[in-house]
Structures are given as structure tokens and as C-alpha cells.
N, C-alpha and C positions, 0 to 999 in steps of 0.2 A: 714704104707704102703709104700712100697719101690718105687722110682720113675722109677727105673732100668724096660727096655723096653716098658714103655710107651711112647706113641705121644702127641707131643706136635705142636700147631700152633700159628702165630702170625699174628697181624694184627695192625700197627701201622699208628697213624694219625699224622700229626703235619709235625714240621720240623725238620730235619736233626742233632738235638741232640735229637731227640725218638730215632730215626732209629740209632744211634750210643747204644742208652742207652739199646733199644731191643737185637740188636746182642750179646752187652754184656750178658745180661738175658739169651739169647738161647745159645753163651756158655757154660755158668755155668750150665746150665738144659742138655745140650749134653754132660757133662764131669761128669753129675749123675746116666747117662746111656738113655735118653730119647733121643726119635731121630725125627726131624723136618719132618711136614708133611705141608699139605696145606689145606686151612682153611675149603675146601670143599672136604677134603677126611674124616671128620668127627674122629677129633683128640681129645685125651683121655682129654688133658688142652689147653684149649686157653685163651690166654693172649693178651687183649688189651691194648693197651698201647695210649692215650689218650692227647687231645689237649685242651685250655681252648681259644684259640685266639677268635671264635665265638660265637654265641648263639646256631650253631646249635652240639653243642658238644653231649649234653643226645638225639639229634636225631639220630647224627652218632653212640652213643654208641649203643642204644637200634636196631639198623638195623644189628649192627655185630653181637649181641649177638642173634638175633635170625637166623641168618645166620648161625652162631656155631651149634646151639640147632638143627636146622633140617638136618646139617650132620651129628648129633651125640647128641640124645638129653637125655643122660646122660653123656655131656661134662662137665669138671666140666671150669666154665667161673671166669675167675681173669681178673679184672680194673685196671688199674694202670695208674700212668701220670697225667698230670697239673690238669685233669677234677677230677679226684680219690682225690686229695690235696684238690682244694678246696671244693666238694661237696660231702662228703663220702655217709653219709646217701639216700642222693636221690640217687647214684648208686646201694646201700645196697638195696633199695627197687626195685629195677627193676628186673622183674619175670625172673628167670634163672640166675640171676648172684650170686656165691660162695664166691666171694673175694676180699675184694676192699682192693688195698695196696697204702699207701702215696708216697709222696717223698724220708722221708732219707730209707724207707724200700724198695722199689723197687727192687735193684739191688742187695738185699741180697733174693729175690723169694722163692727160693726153700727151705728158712726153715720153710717156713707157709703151704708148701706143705705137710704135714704129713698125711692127711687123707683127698680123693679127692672124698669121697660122699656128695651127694647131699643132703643139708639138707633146712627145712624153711627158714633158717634166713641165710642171708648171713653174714661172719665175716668181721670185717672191723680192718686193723692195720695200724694207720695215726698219724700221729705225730703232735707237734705244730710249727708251721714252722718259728716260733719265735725264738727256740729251735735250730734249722739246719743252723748249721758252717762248718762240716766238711766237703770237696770235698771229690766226691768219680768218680774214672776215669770210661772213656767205650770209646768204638771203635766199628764201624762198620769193616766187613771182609764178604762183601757180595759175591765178586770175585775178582780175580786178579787184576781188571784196579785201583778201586779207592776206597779208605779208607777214612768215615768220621771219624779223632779225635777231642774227646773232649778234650777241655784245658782249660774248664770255664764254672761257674753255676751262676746263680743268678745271681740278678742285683738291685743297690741299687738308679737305677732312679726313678723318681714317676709320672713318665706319665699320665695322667686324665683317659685313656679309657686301659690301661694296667693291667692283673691279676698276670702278670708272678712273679713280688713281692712274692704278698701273695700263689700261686705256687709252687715256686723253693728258693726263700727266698733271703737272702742278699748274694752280689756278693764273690765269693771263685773259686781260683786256682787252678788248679794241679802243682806240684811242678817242677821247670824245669826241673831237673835229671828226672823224672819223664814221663815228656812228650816228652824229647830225647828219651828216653830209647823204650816207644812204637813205637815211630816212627821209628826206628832200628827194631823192633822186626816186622812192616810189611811192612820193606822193604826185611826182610829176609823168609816173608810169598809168596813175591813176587809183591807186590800194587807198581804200579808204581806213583799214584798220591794220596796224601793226601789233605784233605780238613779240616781245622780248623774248630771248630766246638765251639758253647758254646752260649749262652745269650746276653752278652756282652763280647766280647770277645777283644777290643778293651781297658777294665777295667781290663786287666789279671794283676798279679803280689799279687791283694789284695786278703787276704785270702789265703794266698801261703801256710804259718805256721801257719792255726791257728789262724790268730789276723788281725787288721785289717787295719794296710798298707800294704803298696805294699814295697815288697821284691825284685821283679822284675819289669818290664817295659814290655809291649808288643812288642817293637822293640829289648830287650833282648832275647826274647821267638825267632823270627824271625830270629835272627844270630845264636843261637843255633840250630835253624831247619836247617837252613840252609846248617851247617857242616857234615850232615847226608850223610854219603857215600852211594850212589847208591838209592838215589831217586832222580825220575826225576821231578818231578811236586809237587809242594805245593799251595794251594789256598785258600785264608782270605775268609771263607763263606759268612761275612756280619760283618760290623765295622761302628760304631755311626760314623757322618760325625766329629763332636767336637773333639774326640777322633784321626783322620786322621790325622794326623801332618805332616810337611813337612816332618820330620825325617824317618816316615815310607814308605811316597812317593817314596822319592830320594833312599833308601834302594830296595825298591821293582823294580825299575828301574833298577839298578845295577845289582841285584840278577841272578844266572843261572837257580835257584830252583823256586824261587817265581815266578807266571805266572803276565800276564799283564790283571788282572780282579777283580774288585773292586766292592760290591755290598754294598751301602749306603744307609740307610733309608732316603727319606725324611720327608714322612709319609703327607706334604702339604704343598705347593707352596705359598700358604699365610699368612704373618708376624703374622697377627694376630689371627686366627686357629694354628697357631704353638703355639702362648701364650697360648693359653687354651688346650691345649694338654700337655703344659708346657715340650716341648722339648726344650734344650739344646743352640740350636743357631737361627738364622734368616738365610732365604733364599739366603742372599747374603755371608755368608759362606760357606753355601752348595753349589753353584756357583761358590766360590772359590776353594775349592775341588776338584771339576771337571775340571777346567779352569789350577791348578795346576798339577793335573798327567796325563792327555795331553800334557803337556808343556814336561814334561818327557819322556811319551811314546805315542807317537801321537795315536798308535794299538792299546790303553787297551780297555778295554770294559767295560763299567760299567753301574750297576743296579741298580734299585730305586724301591723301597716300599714305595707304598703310599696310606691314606687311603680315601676312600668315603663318604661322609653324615654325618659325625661329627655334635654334634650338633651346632647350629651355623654357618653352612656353608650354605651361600646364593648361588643363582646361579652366582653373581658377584666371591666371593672366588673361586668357584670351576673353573672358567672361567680362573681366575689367576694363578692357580694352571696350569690348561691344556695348555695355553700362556705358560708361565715358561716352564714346559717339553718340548713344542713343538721346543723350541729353544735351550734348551739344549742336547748338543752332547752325546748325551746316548745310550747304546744298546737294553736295554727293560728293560718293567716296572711288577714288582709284583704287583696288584691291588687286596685290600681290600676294603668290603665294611664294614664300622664299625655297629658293634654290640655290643647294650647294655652287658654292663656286673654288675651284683651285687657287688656292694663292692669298685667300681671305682667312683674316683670322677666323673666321666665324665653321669655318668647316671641321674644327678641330675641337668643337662645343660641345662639349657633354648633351644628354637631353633632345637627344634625334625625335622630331614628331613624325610618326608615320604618313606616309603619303597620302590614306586616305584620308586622315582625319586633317592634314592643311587640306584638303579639297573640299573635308564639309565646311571648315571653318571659314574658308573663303566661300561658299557659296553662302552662307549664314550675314556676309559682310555686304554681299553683294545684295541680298534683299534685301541689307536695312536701307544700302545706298539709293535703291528705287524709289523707297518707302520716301527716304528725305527727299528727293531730287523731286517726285511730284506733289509734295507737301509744301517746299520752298514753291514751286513756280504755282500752286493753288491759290496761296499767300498774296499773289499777287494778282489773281484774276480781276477782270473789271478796271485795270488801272492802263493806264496808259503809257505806253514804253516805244521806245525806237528800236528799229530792227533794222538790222542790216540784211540785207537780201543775197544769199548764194547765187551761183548762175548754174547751177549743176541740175539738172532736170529727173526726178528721182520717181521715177513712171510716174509721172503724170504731176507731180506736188513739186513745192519748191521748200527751201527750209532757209531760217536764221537764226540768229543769237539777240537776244535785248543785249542794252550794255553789260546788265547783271547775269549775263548769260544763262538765260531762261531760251530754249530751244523752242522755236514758232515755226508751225507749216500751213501752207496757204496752197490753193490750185498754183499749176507753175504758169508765170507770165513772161516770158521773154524780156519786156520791157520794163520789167519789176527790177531785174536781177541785176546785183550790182548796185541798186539804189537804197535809202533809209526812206524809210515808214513810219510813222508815229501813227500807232494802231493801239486800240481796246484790245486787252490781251481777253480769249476766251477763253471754252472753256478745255481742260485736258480730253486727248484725243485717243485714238485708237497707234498714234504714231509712236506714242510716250514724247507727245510735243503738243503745246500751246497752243489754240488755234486764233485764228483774228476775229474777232466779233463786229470790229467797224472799224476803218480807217479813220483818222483824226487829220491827219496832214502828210500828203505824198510828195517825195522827188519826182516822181515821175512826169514829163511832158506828157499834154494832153494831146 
């Protein structure tokens, strides 16, 4: 059965390498003749695409998938992503779903597509992830402003409460010519910002060829991004603090390309919850890090992932944890609440926190994160910044990001969108966004 003129929809969970890894998928399915629809006009294939970070992963799966079914309920439904890798079978058994596809097969889709009836038993094609060396590239191209690229998979940390391992498997590059080359090809789509994308991305160079040193360096990847004519914006999505070297600091400082925005896991403010999480470094690293590209760029902005209810976190830890952020110069915080996961060491941890108390704690993290985030962009009112303009029309407003990713909305202008602004930032709003006070210098034709 031919795929030519049927719809397709997606619906992706997770972070910012699904949503690179999807776009990829829906080119390759729009270049077989299928054309994107939205998930609730009741499309012929929808493809979820799938997060393992939570417990409530088979809750969010099983909610799209009957979402699909009642637009269209001889949709034929395909899983894919962290959740498809590790738990094929239980997706296989979830009423309405056709197709669960792994990891290395994902992004090769549409050759499992041959026949889109609905049958009892759903097919399942997953790999052993044992097995999965080869990098394979993807890019988001959702519009004009801003392109997530991958540049890295997998990761060969062993963190206690982490799936992404057994997941995505061990860490693999894309080749530098490689990720030059994309990043040319959508600056000539027209993206004026790029965002790095990947696992660990911080770990790039290993896996380049095939084998498993590193052939490159991440501040190697950085100077070749760099020389890319006619982009304006580049941005490290998230980099292990261990990993943040002064070499990359002092680079990104320098840089015309690279913005001043740094987003670092901490994952917990306390030395000893860091041990049994069995991350990388201690607190006073992390601190270091921070304390270091300030010194550089006093403007940057930067963000912390951290998680809640670990087992073993007392209300003293988590106390230390919120101390430690409270005083560090940060812009906002991502906050998880941890969730068992099968197959991690971390589930077998003495020191179960109950569920409600990770819920206060994470809403406890979640204020301070407000508190910082419109303190940092206060900090800044009155000065002058570039803004990239969204094209997304959000009744009635439009939004962007300064370089330092300070979040700005203005009335929406059609002919704004997609273009840079160097505006007087105002003052905070009823949006929990920056508003413009005056334009200084516009892209825009008059």
C-alpha cells in the first residue's frame, strides 16, 4: 500500500532531541508523498514519539493514543522513542496501537509502513540496544526562527535513576563535516538560530567513526559551528557541568555566534544525594561553573535541572539543595520530580520519599524558579537586547528570547516574525515576559 497522499500526525513527548528526531521522521514520510495534519483532524498514521524520563510515560502514551482513535479510529497508531526501546511488549499490548518501532529503526519509519490495516496484534521492530553504535543525524525545521540540531546520542554515564543508557545506548557523534554541513543547509532554509541538541552533548567527538574515542572535542564542534556564514544564533541546549571546561567558557565568551546561555544539570545541591545518584562531580564544582562564566559574561543566563524525592533525600538534603539555589546566581530552574524507573539502580534505594512530599518539594522549587527567572530578566530592564521574533501568533502577542534568553512579548506583527530587534527591554508583564519599551534598530522592511 502506497503512502503517497495519505495524513499523517505527530505527537511528541520528551526533549528537544524527539522533537529534532520527529521533524526528521515527518520529512522522510512528506518526501513519500504523505502530508502533515494535526492530531485532531483524524490522520490516516500517527506516530508518537515517546519519553522514558517518568513513570508516567504508558499514562501519556495510552491518553494520545486514544486521542488519535477518536479522530479517526481506524488510525493506524506507531510508538516509537525511549518508552518503544525499553518496554516494547507493554506498548504492543495497548488496545489501538499497530506499531512499536526501537531505537536504531525509528528514523528509518516508513519502511515498516507497507500495509496500514488494523490488525489484533500489534508488530513490534526493536533492536538490542547493546547492538546500537551507529549515529544517525536529525534536525528539527519547525519555522524560520529556530532549528533544533542533533550532534550526539547516547550516553555512557551510569547515573542510579537514569534509563536513557539502556534507551539510546552508548554515547555516538555525528561526524563534524557532517554537522557543518546541516547547519549550512538551514541557514540556507533560512533558521536564524540553532540549538545543539543530543544526550550528552558535552561527550561529542566519541563515536564519531564508528569506535570509541573521540576524534573530536566539543570545543572542536564549537569553532567549526562557529565559521558558518550567515547564522546568527547558536545555543548549547544543556551540557554536564564536569564536562564545562574553562576552554569552552572563555570560547563562548569570545564568540559572535554562540549566545550567553548555559543550561547545567545539577540534578542536587547535596554532596551526598549527588553520591548516590552517582553524578560526576560535587556541588562545589557546580558552583565553580557558575562563578566561572559570570566572571566572563556577567549577562549569561543559566539553568539548572534538578531533581526531587530521590530516595534518600531527607527534608535536611532537600533544604540544602533549595539554600544552594537560593544563593546561586541563576536564571531558572527545570524541576523534576523523581520517578521510579525499572531497571535503574536507583529503584532499589532505601529511603522512599513519599509522593506527596516530592510534590511539595517540587512545587517549593518551582516558586523559587519564578522568583529567579523574573529577577534575572528585572536585572536587565532598561538595556538593550536583541530579540528574535517567533512567528507563532499567541491571541493576539507575539514572543521571543534575547540572546541571554530573557523571554519578551509585543502585539503580534506578522512582519516582525522571524526577524531580530534590538529593543529597550521593559518592564515585566502580566505574561511572565519582558515587554519592549522602544525599539532601537529593526530588521524589518519599511
Amino acid at each position: 500500500m502506497g503512502l503517497s497522499g495519505k495524513s499523517v500526525a505527530f505527537h511528541t513527548l520528551g526533549c528537544k532531541l524527539n522533537f529534532a528526531e520527529s521533524s526528521t521522521i515527518s520529512r522522510d514520510l512528506q518526501a513519500a508523498g504523505m502530508h502533515l495534519v494535526d492530531l485532531n483532524e483524524g490522520a490516516d498514521v500517527v506516530v508518537i514519539n515517546t519519553c522514558s524520563v517518568t513513570n508516567q510515560a504508558d499514562v501519556e502514551c495510552r491518553a494520545v493514543v486514544r486521542k488519535a482513535l477518536r479522530a479517526n479510529d481506524q488510525a493506524f497508531v506507531v510508538v516509537t522513542g525511549c518508552y518503544a526501546q525499553l518496554r516494547p511488549s507493554e506498548i504492543a499490548a495497548m488496545e489501538g496501537v499497530d506499531l512499536v518501532v526501537g531505537a536504531q529503526e525509528k528514523l528509518h519509519l516508513r519502511k515498516f509502513l507497507t500495509d496500514l490495516s488494523k490488525h489484533s496484534e500489534a508488530q513490534i521492530h526493536s533492536c538490542d540496544i547493546q547492538a546500537v553504535e551507529q549515529y544517525q543525524a536529525a534536525y528539527s525545521l519547525g519555522d524560520r526562527t529556530r532549528a533544533f540540531l542533533k550532534v550526539q546520542d547516547g550516553c555512557d554515564y551510569k547515573c542510579t535513576y537514569c534509563t536513557i543508557p539502556m534507551a539510546r545506548g552508548v554515547s555516538r557523534s555525528a561526524p563534524l563535516d557532517q554537522a557543518v554541513a546541516q547547519a549550512r543547509a538551514l541557514v540556507k532554509k533560512g533558521v536564524q538560530e540553532v540549538v545543539l541538541t543530543g544526550v550528552n552533548i558535552g561527550d561529542y567527538g566519541k563515536g564519531e567513526l564508528g569506535n570509541k574515542r573521540h576524534d573530536h572535542r566539543f570545543i572542536d564542534l564549537l569553532h567549526a559551528l562557529d565559521d558558518v556564514d550567515g547564522l546568527d544564533r547558536i545555543r548549547i541546549s544543556s551540557i554536564e557541568p564536569n564536562l564545562l571546561n574553562q576552554e569552552v567558557i572563555d570560547f563562548v565568551s569570545g564568540s559572535q555566534r554562540f549566545v550567553p546561555h548555559f543550561h547545567i544539570p545539577l540534578q542536587s545541591g547535596n554532596n551526598e544525594i549527588l553520591g548516590k545518584m552517582k553524578r560526576r562531580y560535587q556541588r562545589e564544582l557546580y558552583q565553580d561553573r557558575v562563578e566561572a562564566i559570570l566572571a566572563r559574561h556577567p549577562d549569561a543566563c543559566i539553568g539548572v535541572d534538578v531533581i526531587v524525592g530521590f530516595p534518600g533525600e531527607t527534608e535536611d538534603h532537600f533544604l540544602d539543595t533549595y539554600q544552594f539555589l537560593q544563593h546561586l546566581p541563576i536564571g531558572y530552574l527545570h524541576v523534576f520530580t523523581y520517578s521510579e524507573r525499572p531497571g535503574t539502580e536507583a529503584i532499589d534505594l532505601p529511603g522512599v520519599v513519599p509522593p506527596v512530599e516530592r510534590k511539595a518539594r517540587n512545587h517549593r522549587l518551582r516558586l523559587l524558579s519564578a522568583q529567579k527567572q523574573k529577577a534575572f530578566a528585572l536585572a536587565h530592564q532598561g538595556t538593550v537586547r536583541r530579540v528574535l521574533w517567533e512567528d507563532a501568533d499567541r491571541q493576539g502577542s507575539m514572543q521571543g528570547y534575547t540572546e541571554n534568553y530573557i523571554r519578551v512579548s509585543a502585539p503580534f506583527d506578522a512582519h516582525r516574525a522571524g526577524t531580530v530587534e534590538h529593543i529597550v527591554l521593559g518592564p515585566w508583564n502580566a505574561q511572565d515576559t519582558m515587554s519592549v519599551q522602544s525599539i532601537v534598530q529593526s530588521s524589518v522592511a519599511s
